[in-house]
FIMI-498914 format. One record per residue: residue number from 1; x, y negated, z of N, C-alpha, C in turn. Coordinates in nm, 4 decimals. Layout:
! residues N
  nr     n_c1     n_c2     n_c3    ca_c1    ca_c2    ca_c3     c_c1     c_c2     c_c3
 NUM        X        Y        Z        X        Y        Z        X        Y        Z
...
END
This chain:
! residues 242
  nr     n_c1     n_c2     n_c3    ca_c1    ca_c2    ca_c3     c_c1     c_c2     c_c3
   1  13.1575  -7.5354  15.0599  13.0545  -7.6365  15.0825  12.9512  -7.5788  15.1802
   2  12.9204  -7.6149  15.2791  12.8357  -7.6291  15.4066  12.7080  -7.7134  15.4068
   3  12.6121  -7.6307  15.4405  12.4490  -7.6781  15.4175  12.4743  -7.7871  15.5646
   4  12.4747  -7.8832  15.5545  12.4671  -8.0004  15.6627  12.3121  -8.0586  15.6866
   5  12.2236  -8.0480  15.6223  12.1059  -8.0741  15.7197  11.9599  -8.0602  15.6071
   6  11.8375  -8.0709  15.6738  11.7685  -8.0463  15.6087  11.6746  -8.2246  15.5974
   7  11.6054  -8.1843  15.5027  11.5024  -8.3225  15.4592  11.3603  -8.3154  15.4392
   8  11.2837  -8.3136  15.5253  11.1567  -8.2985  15.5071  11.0500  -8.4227  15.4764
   9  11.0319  -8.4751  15.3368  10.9530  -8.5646  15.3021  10.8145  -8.5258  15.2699
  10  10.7331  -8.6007  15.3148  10.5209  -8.5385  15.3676  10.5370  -8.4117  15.2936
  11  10.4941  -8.3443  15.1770  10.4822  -8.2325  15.1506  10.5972  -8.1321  15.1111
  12  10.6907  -8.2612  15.0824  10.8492  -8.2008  15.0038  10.9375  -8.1039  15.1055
  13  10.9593  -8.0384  15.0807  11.0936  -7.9746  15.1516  11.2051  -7.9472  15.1125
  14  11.3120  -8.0684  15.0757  11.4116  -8.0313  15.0020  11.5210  -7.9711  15.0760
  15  11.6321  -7.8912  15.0121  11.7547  -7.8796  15.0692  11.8496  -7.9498  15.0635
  16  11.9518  -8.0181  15.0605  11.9961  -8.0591  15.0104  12.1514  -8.0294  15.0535
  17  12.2633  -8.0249  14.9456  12.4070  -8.0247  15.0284  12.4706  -8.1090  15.0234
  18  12.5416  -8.1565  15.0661  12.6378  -8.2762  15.0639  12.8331  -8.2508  15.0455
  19  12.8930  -8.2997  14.9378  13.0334  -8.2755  14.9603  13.1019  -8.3626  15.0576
  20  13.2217  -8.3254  15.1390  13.2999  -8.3725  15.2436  13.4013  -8.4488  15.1582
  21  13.3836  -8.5378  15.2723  13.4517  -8.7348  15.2071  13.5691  -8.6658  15.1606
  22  13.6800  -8.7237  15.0877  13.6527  -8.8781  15.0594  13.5759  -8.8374  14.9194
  23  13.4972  -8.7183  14.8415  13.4576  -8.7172  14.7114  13.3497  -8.7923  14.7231
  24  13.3014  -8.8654  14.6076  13.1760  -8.9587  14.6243  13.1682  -8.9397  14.5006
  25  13.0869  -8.8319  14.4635  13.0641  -8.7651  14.3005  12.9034  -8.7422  14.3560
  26  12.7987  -8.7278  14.2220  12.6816  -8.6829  14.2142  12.6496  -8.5741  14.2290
  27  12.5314  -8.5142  14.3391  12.4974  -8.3858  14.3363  12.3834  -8.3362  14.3085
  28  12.3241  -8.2765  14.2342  12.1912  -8.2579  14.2280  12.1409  -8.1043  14.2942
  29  12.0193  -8.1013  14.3468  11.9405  -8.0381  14.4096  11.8067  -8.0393  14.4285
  30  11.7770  -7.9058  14.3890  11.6304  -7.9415  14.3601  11.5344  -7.9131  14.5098
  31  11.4103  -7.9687  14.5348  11.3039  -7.9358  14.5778  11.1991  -7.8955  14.5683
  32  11.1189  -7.8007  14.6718  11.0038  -7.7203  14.6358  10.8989  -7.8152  14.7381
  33  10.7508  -7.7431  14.6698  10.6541  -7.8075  14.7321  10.5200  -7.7031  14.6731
  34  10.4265  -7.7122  14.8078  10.3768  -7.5947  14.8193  10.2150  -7.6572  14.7295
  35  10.2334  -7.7451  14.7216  10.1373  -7.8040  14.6736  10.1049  -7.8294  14.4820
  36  10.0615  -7.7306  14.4189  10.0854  -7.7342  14.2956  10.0291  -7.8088  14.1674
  37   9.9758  -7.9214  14.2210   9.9413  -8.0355  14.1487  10.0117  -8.1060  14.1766
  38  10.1546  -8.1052  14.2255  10.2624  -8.1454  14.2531  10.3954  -8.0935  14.1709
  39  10.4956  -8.1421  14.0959  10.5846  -8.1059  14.0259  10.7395  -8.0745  14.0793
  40  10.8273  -8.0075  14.0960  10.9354  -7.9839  14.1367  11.0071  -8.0571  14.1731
  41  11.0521  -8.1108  14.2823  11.1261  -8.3017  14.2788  11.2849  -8.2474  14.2893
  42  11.3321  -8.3927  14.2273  11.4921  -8.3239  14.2480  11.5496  -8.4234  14.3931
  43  11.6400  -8.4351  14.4087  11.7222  -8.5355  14.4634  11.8695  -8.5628  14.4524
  44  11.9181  -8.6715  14.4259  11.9852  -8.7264  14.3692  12.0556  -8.7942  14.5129
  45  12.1870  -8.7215  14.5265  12.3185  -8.7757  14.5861  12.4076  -8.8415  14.5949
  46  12.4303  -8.9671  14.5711  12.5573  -9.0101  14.5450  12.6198  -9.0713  14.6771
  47  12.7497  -9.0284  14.7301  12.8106  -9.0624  14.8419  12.7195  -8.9976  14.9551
  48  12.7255  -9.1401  15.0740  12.5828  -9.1139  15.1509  12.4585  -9.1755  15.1523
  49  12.4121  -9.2140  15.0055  12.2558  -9.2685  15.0085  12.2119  -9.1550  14.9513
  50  12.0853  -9.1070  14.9191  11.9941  -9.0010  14.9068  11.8734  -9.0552  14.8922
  51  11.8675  -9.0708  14.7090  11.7379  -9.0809  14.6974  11.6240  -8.9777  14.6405
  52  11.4934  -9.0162  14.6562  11.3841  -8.8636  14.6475  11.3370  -8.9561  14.5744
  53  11.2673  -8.8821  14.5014  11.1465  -8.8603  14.3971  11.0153  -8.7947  14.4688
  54  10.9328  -8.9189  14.5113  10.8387  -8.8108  14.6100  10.6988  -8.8828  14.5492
  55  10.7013  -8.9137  14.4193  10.5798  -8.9276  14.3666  10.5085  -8.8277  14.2488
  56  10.3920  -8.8022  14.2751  10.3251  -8.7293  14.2057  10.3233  -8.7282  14.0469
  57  10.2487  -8.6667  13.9777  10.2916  -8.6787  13.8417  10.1404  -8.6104  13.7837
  58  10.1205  -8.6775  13.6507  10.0148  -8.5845  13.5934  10.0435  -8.5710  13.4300
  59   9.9454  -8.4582  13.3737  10.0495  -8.4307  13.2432  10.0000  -8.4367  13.1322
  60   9.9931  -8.4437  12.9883   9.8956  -8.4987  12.8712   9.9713  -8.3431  12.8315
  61   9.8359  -8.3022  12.7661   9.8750  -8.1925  12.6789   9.8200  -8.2197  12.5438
  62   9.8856  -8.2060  12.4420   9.8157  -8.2760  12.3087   9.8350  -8.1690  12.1793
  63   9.7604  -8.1129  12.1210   9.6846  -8.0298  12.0178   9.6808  -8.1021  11.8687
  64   9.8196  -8.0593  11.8048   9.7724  -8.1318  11.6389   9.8300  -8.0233  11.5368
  65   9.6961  -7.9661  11.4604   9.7218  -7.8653  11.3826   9.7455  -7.9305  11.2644
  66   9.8340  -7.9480  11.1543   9.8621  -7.9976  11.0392   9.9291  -8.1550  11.0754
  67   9.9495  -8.1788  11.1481   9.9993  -8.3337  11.1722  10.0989  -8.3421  11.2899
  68  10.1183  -8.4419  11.3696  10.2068  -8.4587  11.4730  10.1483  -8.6092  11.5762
  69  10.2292  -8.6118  11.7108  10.1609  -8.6934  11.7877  10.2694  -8.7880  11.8679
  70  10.3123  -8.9067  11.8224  10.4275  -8.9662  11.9263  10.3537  -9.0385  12.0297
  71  10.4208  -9.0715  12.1422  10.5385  -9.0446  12.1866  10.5297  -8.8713  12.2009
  72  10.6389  -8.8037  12.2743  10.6558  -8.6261  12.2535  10.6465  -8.6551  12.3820
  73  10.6496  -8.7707  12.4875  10.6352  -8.7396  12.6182  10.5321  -8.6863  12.6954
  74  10.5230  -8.5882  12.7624  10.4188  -8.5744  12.8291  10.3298  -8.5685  13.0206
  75  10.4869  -8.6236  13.0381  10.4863  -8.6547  13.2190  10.4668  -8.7715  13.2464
  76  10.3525  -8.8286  13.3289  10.3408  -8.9703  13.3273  10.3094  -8.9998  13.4683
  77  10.3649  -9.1222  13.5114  10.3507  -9.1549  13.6820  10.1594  -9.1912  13.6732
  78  10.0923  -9.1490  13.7707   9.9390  -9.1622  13.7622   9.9227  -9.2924  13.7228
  79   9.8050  -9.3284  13.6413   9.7608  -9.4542  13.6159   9.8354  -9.5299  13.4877
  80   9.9109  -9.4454  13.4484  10.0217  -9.5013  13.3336   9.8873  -9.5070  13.1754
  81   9.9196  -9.6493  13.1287   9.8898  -9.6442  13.0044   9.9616  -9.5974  12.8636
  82   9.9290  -9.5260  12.8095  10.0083  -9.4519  12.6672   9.9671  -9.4352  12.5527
  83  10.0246  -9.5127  12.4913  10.0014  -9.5457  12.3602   9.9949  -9.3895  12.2146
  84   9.8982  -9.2858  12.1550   9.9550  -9.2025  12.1186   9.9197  -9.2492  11.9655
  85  10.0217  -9.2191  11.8570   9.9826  -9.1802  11.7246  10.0071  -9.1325  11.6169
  86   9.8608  -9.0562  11.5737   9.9183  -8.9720  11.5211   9.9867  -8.9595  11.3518
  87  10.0223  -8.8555  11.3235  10.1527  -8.8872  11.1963  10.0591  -8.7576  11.1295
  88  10.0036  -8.7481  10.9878   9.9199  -8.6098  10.9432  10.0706  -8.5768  10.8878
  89  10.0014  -8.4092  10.8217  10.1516  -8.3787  10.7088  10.1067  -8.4006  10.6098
  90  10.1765  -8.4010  10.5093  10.1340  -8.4609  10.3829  10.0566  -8.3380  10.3061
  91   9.9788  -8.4391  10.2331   9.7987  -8.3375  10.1857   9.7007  -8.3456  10.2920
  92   9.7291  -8.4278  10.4326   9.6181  -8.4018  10.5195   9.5768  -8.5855  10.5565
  93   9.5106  -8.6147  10.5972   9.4803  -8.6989  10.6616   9.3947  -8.7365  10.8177
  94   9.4516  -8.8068  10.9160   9.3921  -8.8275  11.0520   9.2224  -8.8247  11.0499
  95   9.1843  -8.7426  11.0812   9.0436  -8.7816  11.1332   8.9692  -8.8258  11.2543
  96   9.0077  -8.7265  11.3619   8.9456  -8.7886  11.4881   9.0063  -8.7403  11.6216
  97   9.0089  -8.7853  11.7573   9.0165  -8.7033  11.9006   8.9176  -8.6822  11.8738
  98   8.9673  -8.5411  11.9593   8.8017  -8.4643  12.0649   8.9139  -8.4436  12.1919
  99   8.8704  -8.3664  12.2791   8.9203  -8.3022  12.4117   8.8625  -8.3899  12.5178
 100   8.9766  -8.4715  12.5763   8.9735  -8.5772  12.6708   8.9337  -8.7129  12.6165
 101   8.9677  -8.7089  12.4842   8.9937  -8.8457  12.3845   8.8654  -8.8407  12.2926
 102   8.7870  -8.9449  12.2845   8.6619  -8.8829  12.1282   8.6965  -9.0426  12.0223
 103   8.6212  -9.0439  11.9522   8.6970  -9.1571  11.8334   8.7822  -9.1282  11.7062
 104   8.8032  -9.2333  11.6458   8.8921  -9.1947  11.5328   9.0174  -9.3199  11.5572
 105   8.9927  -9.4068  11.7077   9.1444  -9.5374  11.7042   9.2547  -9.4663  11.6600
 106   9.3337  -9.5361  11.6182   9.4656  -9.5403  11.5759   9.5476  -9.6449  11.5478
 107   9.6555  -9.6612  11.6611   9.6988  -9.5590  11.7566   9.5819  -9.5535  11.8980
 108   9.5910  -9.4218  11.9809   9.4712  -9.4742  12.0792   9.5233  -9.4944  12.2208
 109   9.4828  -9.5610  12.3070   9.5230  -9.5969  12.4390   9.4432  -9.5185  12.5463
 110   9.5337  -9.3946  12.6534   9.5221  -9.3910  12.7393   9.5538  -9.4016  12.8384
 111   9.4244  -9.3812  12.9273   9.4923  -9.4164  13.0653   9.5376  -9.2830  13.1632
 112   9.6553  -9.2843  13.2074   9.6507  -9.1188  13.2358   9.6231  -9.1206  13.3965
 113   9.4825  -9.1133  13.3885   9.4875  -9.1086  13.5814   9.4097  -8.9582  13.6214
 114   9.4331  -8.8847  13.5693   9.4315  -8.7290  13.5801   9.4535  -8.6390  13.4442
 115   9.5394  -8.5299  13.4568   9.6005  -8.4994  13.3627   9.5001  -8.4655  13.2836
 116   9.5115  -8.4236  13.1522   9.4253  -8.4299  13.0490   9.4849  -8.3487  12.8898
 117   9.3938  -8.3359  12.8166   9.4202  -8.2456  12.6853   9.3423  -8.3342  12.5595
 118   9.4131  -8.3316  12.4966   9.3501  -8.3925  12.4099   9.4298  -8.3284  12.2306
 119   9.3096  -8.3550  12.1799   9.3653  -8.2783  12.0416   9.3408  -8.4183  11.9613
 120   9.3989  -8.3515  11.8441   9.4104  -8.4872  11.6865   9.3636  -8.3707  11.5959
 121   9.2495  -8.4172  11.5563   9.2329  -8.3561  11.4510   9.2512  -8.4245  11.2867
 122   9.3213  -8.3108  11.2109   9.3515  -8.3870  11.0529   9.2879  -8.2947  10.9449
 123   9.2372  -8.3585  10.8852   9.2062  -8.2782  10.7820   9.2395  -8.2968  10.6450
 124   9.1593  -8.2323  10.5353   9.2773  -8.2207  10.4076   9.2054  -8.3682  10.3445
 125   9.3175  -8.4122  10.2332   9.3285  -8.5152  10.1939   9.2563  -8.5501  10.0577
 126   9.1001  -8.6124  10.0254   8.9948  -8.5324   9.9409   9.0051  -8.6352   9.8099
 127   9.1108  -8.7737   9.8353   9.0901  -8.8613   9.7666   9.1768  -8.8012   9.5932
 128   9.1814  -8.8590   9.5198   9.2223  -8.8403   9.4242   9.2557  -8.9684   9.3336
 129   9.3792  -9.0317   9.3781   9.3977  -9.1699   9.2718   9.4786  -9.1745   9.1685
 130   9.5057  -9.0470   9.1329   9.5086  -9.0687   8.9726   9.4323  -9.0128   8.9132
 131   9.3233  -8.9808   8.9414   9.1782  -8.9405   8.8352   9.1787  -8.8546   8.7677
 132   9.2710  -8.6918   8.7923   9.3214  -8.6426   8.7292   9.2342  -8.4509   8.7826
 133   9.1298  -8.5081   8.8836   9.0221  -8.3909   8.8773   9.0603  -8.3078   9.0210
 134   9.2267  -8.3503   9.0541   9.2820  -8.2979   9.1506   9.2787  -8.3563   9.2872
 135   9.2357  -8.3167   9.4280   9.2768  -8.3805   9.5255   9.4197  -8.4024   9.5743
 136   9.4384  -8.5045   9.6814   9.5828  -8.5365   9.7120   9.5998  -8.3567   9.7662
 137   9.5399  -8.3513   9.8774   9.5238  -8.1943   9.9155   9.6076  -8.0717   9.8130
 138   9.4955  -8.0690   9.6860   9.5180  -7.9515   9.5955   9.6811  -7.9591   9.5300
 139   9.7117  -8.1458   9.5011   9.8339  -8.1522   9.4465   9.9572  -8.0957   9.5085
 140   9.9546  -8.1331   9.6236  10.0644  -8.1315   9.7135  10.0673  -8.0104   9.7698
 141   9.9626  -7.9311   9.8325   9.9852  -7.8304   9.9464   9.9924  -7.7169   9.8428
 142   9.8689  -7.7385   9.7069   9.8732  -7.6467   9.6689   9.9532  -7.5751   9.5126
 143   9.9373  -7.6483   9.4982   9.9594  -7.6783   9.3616  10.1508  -7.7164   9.2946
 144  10.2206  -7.8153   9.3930  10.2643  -7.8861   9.3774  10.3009  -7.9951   9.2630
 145  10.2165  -8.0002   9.2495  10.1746  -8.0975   9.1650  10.1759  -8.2683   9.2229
 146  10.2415  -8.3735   9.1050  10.1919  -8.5109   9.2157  10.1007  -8.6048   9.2324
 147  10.0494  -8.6174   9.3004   9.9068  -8.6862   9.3527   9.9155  -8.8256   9.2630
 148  10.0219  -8.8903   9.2090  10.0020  -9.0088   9.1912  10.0187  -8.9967   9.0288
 149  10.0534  -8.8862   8.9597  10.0311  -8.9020   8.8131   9.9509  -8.8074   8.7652
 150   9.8736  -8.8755   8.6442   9.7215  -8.7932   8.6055   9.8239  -8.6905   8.5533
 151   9.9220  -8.6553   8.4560   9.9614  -8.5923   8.3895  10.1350  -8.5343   8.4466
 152  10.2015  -8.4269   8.5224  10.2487  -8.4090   8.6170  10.4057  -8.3613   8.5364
 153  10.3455  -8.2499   8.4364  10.4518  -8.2309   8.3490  10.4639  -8.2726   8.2174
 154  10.4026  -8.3732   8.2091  10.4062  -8.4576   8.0957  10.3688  -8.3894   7.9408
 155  10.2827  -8.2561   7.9317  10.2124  -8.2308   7.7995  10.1348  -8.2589   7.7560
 156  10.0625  -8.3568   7.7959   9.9592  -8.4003   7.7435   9.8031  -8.3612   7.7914
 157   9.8014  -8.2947   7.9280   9.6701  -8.2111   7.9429   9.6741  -8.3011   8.0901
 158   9.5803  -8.3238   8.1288   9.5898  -8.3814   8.2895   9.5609  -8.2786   8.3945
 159   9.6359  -8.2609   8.5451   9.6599  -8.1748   8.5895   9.5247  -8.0513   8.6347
 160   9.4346  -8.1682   8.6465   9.2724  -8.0133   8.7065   9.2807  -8.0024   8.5921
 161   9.2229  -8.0686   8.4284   9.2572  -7.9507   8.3067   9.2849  -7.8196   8.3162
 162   9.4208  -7.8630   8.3346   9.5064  -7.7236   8.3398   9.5248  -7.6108   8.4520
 163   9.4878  -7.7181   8.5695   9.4465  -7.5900   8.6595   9.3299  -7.5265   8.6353
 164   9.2253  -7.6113   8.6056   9.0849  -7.5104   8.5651   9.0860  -7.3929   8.4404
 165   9.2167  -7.4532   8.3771   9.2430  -7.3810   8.2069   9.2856  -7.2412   8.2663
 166   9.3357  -7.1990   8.3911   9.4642  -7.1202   8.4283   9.5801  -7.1281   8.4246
 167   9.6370  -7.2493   8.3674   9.7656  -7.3062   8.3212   9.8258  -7.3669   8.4756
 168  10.0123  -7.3696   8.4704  10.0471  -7.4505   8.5414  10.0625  -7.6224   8.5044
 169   9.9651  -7.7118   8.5872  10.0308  -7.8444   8.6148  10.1761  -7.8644   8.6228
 170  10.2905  -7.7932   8.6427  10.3938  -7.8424   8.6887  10.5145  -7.8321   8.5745
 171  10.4935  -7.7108   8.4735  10.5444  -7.6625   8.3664  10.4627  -7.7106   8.2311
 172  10.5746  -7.7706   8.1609  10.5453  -7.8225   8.0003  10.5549  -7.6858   7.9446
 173  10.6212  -7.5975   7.9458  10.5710  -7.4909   7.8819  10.4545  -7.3773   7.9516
 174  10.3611  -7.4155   7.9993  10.2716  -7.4019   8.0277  10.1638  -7.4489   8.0350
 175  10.0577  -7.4399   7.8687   9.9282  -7.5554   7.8256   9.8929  -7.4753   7.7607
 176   9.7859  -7.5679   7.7929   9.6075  -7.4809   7.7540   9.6140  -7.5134   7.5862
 177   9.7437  -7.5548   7.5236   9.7138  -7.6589   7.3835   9.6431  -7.5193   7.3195
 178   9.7038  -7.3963   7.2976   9.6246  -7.3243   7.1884   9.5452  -7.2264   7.2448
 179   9.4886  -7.2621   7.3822   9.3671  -7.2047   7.4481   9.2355  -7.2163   7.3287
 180   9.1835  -7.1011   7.3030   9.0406  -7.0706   7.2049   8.9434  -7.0318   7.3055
 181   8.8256  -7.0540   7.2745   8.7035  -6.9775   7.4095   8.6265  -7.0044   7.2427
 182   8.5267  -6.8934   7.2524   8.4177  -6.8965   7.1534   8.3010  -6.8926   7.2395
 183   8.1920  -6.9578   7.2284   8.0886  -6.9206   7.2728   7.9248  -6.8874   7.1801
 184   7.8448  -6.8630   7.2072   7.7695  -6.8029   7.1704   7.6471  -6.9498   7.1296
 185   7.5839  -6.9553   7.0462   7.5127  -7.1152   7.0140   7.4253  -7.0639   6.8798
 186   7.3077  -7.2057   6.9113   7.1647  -7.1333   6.8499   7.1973  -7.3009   6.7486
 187   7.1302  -7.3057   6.6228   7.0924  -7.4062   6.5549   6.9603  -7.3939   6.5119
 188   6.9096  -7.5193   6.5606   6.7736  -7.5640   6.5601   6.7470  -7.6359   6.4654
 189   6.6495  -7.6303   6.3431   6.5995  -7.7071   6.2561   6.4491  -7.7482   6.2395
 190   6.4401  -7.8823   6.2649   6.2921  -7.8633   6.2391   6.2375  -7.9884   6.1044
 191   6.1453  -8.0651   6.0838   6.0747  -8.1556   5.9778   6.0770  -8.2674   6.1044
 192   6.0858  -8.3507   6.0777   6.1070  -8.4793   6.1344   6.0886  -8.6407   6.0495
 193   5.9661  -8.6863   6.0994   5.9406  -8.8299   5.9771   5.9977  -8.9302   6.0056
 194   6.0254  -8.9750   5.8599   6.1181  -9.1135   5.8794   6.0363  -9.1992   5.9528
 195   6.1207  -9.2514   6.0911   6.0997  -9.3838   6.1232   6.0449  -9.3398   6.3044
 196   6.0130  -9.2169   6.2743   5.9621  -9.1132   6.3983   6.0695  -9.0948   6.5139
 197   6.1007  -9.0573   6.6468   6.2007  -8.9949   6.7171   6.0796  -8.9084   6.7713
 198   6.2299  -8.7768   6.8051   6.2125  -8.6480   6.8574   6.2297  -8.6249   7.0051
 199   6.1978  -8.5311   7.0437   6.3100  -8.4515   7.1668   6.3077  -8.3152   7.1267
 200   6.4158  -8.2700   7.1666   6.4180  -8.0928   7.1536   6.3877  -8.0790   7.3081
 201   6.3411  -7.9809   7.3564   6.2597  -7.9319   7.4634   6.3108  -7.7648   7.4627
 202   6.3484  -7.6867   7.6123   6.3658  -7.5467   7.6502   6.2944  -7.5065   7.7406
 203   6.3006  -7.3433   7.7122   6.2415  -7.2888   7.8347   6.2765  -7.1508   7.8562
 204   6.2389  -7.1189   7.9523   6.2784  -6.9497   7.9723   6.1512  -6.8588   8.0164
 205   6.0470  -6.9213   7.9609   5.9338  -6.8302   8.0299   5.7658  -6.9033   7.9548
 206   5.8041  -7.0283   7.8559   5.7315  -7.0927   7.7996   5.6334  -7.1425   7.8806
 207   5.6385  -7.1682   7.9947   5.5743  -7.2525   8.0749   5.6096  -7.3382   8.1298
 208   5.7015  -7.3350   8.1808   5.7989  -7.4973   8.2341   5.9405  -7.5133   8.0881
 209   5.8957  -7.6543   8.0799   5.9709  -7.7311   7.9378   6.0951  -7.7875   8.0110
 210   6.2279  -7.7712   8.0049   6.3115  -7.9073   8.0056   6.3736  -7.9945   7.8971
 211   6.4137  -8.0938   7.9095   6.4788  -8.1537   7.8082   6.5768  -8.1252   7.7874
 212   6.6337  -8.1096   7.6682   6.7506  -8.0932   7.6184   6.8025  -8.1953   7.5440
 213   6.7425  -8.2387   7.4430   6.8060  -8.3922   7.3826   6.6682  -8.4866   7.3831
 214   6.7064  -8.6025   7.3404   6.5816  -8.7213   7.3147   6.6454  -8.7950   7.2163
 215   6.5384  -8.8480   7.1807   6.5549  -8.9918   7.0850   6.6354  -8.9349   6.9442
 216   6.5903  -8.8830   6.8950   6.6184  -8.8094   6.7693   6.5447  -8.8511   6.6577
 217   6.6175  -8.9199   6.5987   6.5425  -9.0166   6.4957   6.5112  -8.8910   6.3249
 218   6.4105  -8.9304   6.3276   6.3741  -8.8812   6.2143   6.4129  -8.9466   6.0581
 219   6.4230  -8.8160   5.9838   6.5156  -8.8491   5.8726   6.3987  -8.8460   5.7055
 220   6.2753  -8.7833   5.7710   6.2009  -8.7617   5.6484   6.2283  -8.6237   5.5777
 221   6.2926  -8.5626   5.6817   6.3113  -8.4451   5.6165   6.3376  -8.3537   5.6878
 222   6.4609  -8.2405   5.6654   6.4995  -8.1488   5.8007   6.5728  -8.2127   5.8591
 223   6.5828  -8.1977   5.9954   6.6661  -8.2445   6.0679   6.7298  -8.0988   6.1946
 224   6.8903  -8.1203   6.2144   6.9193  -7.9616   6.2203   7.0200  -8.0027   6.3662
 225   7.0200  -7.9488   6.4487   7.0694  -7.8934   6.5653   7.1150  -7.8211   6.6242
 226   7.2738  -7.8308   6.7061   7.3194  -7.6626   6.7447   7.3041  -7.6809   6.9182
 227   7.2824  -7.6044   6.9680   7.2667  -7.5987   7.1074   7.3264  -7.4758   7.1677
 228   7.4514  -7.4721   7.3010   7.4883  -7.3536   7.3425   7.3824  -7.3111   7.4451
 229   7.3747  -7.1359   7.4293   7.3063  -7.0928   7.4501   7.4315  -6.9842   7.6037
 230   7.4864  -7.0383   7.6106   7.5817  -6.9132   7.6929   7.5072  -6.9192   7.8333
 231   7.5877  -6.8161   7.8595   7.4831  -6.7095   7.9983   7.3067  -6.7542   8.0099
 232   7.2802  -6.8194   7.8391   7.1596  -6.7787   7.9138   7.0799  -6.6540   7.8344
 233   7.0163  -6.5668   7.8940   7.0033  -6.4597   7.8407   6.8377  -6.4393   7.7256
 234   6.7561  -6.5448   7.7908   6.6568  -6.5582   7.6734   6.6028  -6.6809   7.6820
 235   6.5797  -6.8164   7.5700   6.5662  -6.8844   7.6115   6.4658  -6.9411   7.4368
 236   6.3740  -7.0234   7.4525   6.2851  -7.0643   7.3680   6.3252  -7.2383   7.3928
 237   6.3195  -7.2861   7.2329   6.2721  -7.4054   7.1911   6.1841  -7.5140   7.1406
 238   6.1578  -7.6036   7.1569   6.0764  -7.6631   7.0384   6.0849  -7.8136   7.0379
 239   6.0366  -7.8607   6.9338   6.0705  -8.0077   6.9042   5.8931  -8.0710   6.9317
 240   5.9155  -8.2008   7.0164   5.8104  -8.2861   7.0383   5.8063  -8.4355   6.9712
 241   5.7419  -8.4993   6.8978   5.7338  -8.6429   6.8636   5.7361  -8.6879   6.9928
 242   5.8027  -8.8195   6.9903   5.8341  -8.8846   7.1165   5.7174  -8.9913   7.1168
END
């Protein structure tokens, strides 16, 4: 095969070869161009017509950490409108463009008349609809646990329970059922008149009071109270007529 002639289109300089008749098969060959906001053109042979590709091109570059972005195309003839949207992974949800793109549309429309970058940002998934203490997030990514039942391995404990217990959500033989914690607790007794209400009142320094209970009806007699006292390290009471 014999280089038979050259093709010089405005910036293009292709080579191109040609096979000797009678074959009339496709040849491809590529072209260079010195100009690099310009993309590699090919040209396309068949018989003796010869067509070029001598239009420019610009390019979408697109950024999605935890999610995904269709179309996957990213070469577009200038001025092209493109539809992108995005897909999160599961436990995350779409939040917004930044880059080239700002908003939260979905799907969003651009226009590609100079190439451009644009990211999708997703983040984790905070809702929780089975009421079960857990995010979609914690169920799925972390946990595996499922987002849509309060109770996952069916013992009877609902799944944050048992994650807060140290227990697994995902294993029935794994429950908080004969989990014990003791804690440390004061009982308060004081005289209280029939027909009277109370509050019990704290403090840690006997100068600032908070409430602790109200509306404590009086009995005409003692009236008795337990209150936990944990991590706190010194703490005073007293009872007020309301």
């Amino acid at each position: 095969m014999n280089l038979r002639q050259f093709h010089q289109l405005s910036a293009v300089i292709a080579t191109v070869w040609l096979l000797p008749a009678p074959l009339a098969r496709a040849t491809w060959v590529s072209a260079e161009s010195s100009n690099t906001n310009v993309e590699t053109r090919w040209i396309l042979i068949e018989s003796s017509n010869i067509l070029v590709d001598t239009r420019d091109y610009v390019y979408l570059a697109v950024n999605a950490l935890h999610g995904s972005v269709l179309p996957p195309e990213r070469q577009f003839v200038p001025n092209t409108t493109v539809e992108l949207t995005p897909t999160p992974d599961l436990g995350y949800l779409f939040s917004k463009w930044t880059g080239d793109a700002t908003g939260n549309a979905n799907p969003l429309s651009v226009l590609m008349d100079f190439n451009k970058t644009i990211n999708a940002i997703f983040v984790q998934d905070s809702r929780d609809p089975d009421g079960d203490g857990l995010t979609n997030y914690q169920e799925i990514v972390v946990y595996g646990s499922n987002p849509a039942l309060w109770d996952t391995d069916e013992d009877g404990f609902n799944d944050g329970y048992e994650v807060n217990s140290g227990y697994s959500p995902t294993s029935a033989t794994s429950t908080p059922e004969t989990s014990l914690v003791i804690y440390t607790a004061v009982e308060i007794r004081f005289g209280a008149a029939l027909g009277q209400s109370y509050r019990v009142e704290s403090s840690t320094d006997l100068q600032t009071w908070t409430m602790v209970e109200e509306h404590i009806a009086g009995t005409g007699g003692t009236v008795a109270r337990l209150y936990s006292i944990q991590e706190i390290p010194k703490r005073y009471f007293r009872s007020v007529r309301e």
